[in-house]
C-alpha positions as CSV (number, residue, x, y, z in Angstrom):
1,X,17.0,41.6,-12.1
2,X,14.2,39.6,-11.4
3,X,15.1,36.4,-9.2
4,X,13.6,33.4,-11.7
5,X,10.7,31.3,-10.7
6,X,10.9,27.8,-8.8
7,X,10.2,24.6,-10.8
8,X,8.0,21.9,-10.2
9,X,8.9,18.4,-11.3
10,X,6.7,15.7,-12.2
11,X,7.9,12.4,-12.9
12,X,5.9,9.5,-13.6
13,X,6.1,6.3,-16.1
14,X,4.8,7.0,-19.6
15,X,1.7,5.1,-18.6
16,X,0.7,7.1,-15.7
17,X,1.8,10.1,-17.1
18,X,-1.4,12.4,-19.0
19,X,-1.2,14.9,-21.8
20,X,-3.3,17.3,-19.4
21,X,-0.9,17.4,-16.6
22,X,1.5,19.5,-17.5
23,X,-1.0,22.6,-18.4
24,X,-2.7,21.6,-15.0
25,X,0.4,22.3,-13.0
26,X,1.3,25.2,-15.4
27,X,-2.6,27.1,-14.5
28,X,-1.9,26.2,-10.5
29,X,1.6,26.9,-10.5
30,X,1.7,30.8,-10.0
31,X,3.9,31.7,-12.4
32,X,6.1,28.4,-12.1
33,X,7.9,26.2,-14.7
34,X,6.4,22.8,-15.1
35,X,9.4,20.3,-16.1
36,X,7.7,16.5,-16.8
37,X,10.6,14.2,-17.2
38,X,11.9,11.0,-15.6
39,X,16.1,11.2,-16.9
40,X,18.4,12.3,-14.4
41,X,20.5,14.0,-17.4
42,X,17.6,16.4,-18.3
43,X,16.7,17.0,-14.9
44,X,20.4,17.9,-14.0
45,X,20.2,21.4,-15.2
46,X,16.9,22.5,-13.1
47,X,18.6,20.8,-9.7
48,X,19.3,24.3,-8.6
49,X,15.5,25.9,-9.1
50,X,13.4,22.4,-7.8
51,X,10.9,24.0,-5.3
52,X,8.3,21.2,-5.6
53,X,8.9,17.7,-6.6
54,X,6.1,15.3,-7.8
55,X,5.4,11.3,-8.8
56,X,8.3,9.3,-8.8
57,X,11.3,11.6,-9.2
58,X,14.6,10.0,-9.1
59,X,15.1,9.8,-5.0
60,X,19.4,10.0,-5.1
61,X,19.2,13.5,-6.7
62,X,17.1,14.7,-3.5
63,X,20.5,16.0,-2.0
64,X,20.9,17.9,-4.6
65,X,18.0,20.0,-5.1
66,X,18.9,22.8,-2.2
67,X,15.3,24.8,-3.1
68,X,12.8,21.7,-2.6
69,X,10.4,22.6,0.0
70,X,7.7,20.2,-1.0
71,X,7.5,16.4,-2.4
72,X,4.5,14.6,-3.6
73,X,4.6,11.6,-3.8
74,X,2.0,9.1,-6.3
75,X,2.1,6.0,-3.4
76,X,0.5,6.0,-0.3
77,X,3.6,4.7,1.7
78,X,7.5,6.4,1.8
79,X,9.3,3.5,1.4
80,X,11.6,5.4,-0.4
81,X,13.1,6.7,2.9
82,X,14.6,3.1,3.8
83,X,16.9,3.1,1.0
84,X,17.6,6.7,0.6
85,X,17.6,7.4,4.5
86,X,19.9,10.4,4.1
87,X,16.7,12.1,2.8
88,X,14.4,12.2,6.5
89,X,17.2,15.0,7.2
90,X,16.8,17.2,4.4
91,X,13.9,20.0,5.1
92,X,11.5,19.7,2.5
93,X,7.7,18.4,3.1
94,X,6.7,15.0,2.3
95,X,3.3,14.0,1.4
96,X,1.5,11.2,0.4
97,X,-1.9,10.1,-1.9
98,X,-3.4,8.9,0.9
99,X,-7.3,8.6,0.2
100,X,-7.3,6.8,-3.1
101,X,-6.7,3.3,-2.5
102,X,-9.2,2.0,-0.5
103,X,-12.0,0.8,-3.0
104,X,-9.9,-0.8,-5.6
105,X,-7.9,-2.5,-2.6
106,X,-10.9,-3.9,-1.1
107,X,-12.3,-5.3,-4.6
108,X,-8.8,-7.1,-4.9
109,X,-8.8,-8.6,-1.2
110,X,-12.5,-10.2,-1.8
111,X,-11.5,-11.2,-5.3
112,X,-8.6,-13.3,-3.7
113,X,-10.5,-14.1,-0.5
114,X,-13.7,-15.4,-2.8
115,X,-11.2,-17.0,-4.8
116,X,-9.9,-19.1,-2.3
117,X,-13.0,-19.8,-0.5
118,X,-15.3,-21.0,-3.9
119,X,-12.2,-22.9,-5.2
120,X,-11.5,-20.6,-8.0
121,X,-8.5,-22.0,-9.3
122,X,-9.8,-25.0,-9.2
123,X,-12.8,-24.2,-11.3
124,X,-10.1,-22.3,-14.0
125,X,-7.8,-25.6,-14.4
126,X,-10.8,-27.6,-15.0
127,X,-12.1,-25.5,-17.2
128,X,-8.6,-25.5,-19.5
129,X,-8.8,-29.4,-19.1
130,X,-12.8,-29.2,-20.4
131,X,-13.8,-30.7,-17.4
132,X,-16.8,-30.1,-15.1
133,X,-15.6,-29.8,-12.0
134,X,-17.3,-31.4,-8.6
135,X,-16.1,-29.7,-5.6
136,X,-16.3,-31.8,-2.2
137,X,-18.3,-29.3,0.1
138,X,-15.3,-29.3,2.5
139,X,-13.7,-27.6,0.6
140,X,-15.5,-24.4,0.5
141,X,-15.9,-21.8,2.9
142,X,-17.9,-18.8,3.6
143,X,-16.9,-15.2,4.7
144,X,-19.5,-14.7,6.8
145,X,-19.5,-15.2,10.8
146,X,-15.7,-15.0,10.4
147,X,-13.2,-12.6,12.5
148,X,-10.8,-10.4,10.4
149,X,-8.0,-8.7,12.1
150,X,-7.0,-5.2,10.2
151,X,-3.0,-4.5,11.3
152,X,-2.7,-0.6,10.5
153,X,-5.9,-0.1,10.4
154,X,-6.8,3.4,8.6
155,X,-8.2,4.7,6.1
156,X,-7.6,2.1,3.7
157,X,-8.7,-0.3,6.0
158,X,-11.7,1.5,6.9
159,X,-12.7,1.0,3.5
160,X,-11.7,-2.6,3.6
161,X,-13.5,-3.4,6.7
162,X,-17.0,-1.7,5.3
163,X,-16.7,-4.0,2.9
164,X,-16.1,-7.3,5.1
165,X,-19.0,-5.7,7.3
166,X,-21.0,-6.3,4.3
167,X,-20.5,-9.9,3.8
168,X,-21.1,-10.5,7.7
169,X,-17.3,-10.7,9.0
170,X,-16.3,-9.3,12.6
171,X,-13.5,-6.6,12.2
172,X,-10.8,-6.2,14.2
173,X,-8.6,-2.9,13.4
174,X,-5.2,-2.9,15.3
175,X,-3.4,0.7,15.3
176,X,-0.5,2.5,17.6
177,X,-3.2,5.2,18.7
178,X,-6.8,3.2,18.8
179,X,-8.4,6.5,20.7
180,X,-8.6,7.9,17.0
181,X,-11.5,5.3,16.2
182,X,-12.1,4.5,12.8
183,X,-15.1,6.1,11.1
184,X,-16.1,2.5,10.2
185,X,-19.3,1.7,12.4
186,X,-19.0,-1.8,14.3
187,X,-15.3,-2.0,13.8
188,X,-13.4,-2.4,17.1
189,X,-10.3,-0.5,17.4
190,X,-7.6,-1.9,19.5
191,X,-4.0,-0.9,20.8
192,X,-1.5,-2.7,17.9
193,X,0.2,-4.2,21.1
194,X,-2.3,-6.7,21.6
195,X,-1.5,-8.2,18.4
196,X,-1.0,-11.7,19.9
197,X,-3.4,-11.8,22.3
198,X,-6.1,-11.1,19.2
199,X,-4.4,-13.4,17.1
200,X,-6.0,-16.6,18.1
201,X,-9.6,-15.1,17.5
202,X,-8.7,-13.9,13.6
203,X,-10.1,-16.1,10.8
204,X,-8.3,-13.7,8.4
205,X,-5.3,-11.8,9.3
206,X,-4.8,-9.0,7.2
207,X,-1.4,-6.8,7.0
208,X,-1.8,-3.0,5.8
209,X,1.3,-2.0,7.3
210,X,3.9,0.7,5.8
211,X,7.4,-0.2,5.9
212,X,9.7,2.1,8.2
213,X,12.3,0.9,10.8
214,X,10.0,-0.2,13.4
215,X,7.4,-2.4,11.1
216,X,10.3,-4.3,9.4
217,X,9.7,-8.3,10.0
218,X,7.4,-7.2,12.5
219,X,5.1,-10.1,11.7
220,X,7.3,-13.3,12.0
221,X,7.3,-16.8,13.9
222,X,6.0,-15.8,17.0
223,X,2.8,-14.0,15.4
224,X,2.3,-17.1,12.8
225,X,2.4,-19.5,16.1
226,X,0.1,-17.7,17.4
227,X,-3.1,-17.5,14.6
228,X,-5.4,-20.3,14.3
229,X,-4.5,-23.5,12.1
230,X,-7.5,-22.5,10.0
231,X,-6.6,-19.2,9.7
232,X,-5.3,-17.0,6.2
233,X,-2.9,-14.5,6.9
234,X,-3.4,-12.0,3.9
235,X,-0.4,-9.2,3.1
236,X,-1.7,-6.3,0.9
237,X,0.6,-3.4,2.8
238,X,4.1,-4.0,2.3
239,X,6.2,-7.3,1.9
240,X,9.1,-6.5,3.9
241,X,6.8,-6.1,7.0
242,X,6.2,-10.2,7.1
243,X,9.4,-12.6,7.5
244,X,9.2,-14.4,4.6
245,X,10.9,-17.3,5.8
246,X,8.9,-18.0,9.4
247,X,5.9,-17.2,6.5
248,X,6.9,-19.7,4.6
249,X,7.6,-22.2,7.4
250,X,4.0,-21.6,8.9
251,X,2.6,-22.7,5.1
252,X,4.7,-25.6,5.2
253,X,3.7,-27.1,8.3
254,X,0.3,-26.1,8.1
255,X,0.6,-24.0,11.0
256,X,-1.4,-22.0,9.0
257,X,-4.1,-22.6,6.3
258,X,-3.2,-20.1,3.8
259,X,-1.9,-16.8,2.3
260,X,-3.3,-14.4,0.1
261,X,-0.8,-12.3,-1.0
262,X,0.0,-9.0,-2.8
263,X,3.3,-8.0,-1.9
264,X,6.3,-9.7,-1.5
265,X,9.9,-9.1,0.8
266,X,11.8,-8.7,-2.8
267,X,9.6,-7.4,-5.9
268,X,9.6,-9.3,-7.8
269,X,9.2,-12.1,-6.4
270,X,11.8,-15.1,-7.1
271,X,10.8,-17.8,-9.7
272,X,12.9,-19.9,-7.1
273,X,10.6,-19.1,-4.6
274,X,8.7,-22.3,-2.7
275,X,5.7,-19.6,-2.7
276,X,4.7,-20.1,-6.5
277,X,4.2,-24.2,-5.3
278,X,2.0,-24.3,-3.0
279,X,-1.1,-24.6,-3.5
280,X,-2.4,-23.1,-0.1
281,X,-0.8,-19.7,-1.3
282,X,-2.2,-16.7,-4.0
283,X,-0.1,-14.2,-5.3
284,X,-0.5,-11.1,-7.3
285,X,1.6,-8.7,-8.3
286,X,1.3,-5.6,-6.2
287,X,-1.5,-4.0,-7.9
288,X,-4.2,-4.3,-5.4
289,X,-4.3,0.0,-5.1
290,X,-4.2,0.1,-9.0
291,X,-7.2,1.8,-11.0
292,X,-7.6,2.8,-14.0
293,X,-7.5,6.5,-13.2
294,X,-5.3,5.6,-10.7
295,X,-3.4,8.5,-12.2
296,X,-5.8,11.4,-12.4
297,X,-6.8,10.8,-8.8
298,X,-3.5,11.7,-7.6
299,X,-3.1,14.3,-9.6
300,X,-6.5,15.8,-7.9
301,X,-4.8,15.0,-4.4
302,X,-1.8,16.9,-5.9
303,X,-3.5,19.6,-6.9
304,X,-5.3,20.3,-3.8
305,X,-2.3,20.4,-2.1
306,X,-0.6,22.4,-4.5
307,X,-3.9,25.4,-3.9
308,X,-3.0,24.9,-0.2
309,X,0.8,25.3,-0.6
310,X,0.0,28.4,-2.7
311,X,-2.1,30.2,0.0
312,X,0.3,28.9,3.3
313,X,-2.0,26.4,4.7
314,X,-0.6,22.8,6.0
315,X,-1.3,20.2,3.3
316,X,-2.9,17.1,3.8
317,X,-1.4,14.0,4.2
318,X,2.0,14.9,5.5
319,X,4.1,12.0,6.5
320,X,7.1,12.5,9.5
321,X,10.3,12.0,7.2
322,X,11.9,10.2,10.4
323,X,9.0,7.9,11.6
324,X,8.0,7.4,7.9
325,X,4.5,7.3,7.8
């Protein structure tokens, strides 16, 4: 009897998800079933044949899927891992989309960053009151001759720091191994254990950090103490990484000047929360790395690795289950 083929699952919200995708898998699949579904209840039969798992599949049934050897996931982080932790033990591979976030996340940084610094919002409540608005020159700023610090600097922040090369800021990338450069001429790499001593020299600090064990409330009193009163500490990696409270104690006190910020400690972030009042603070929901193809490019990440999972060669952008990046 012929032992049946594995399945690959691909799960995804009905607006990522593409007519196309399925037949895509289906042609690269070598003889494999595709199975496109989000409910637990119709993915409950298949547990048992689950070779390859893609998207956002429902994490808790992960135990239960004894043939998955492979897991592709849509995001560029495995935050996943904190809350299902029992899943860094199981043996499948875990990779990432690593490699399509960087543009659209630099667009979003200098929107905010522009934003703040031409008094934006200002500009937009005048313009519902019908009023021309006259803005005190001391109230703008410029982004060039400024210092930004990049925490986890890659290759999102590669991108990013091209970008802020372009309107004449100094970049600073911070990263556990700063021997590996990079790619990003003029940007200075440096050990992420100087962190305070470069603090005081950053006009914009900006956090790309994943979440794992180590990075959580990583950036917290001590850090905020330590930037420049005039500083903007900008959060476009993970929320959980900053403590929200020493944040939001810095804002009040003007320890710092501002916050541009992406991500939050709890998505979505409270209406209670003091952050929605100030007016030193700009927050967006978490869709700085959205695009509007968003989806198709990780389906071409996917299906790269899929051809190199097919022949036996190491896929790209594998992440260490226990480190979690």
């Amino acid at each position: 009897m012929e032992k049946q083929k594995g399945v690959i699952l691909l799960s995804l919200p009905p607006f990522r998800l593409f007519p196309e995708f399925r037949g895509q898998l289906e042609a690269a699949g070598k003889g494999r079933e595709a199975l496109v579904s989000t409910d637990p209840a119709e993915i409950e039969p298949y547990l048992g044949r689950i070779e390859i798992g893609m998207g956002d599949i429902p994490f808790g049934l992960l135990p239960r899927m004894p043939g998955l050897k492979w897991l592709q996931l849509w995001s560029a982080g495995a935050d996943f891992l904190q809350k299902f932790p029992g899943a860094k033990q199981l043996p499948f591979q875990l990779t990432v989309a690593t490699g399509i976030h960087g543009r659209q996340l630099a667009e979003h940084l200098f929107a905010m960053l522009l934003c703040r610094n031409r008094c934006l919002s200002d500009a937009l409540a005048a313009r519902e009151r019908h009023e021309w608005l006259f803005v005190d020159d001391r109230k703008l700023s410029v982004c060039a001759g400024k210092t930004m610090l990049i925490l986890g600097y890659g290759v999102i922040g590669g991108t990013i720091a091209a970008a802020a090369r372009g309107f004449g800021i100094e970049v600073i990338g911070l990263r556990r191994n700063p021997a590996k450069g990079g790619g990003t001429e003029g940007v200075r790499v440096e050990d992420a254990a100087r962190l305070l001593e470069l603090l005081p020299a950053a006009d914009y600090v900006l956090n790309l950090l994943p979440l794992t064990p180590g990075t959580k409330h990583c950036f917290g009193a001590a850090e905020f103490s330590a930037m420049k009163s005039d500083a903007l500490y900008i959060n476009m990696g993970r929320g959980a990484t900053t403590d929200e409270a020493a944040m939001i104690e810095a804002l009040k006190s003007k320890r710092i000047a501002g916050a541009l910020l992406d991500v939050a400690e709890k998505e979505p972030l409270g209406k209670d929360s003091p952050l929605w009042e100030m007016d030193n603070v700009l927050v967006t929901g978490h869709y700085a790395g959205c695009h509007p193809d968003y989806s198709r490019m990780a389906m071409r990440v996917a299906l790269e690795n899929l051809d190199r999972y097919n022949r036996g060669e190491p896929l790209n952008n594998l992440v260490d289950k226990i480190r979690g990046y």
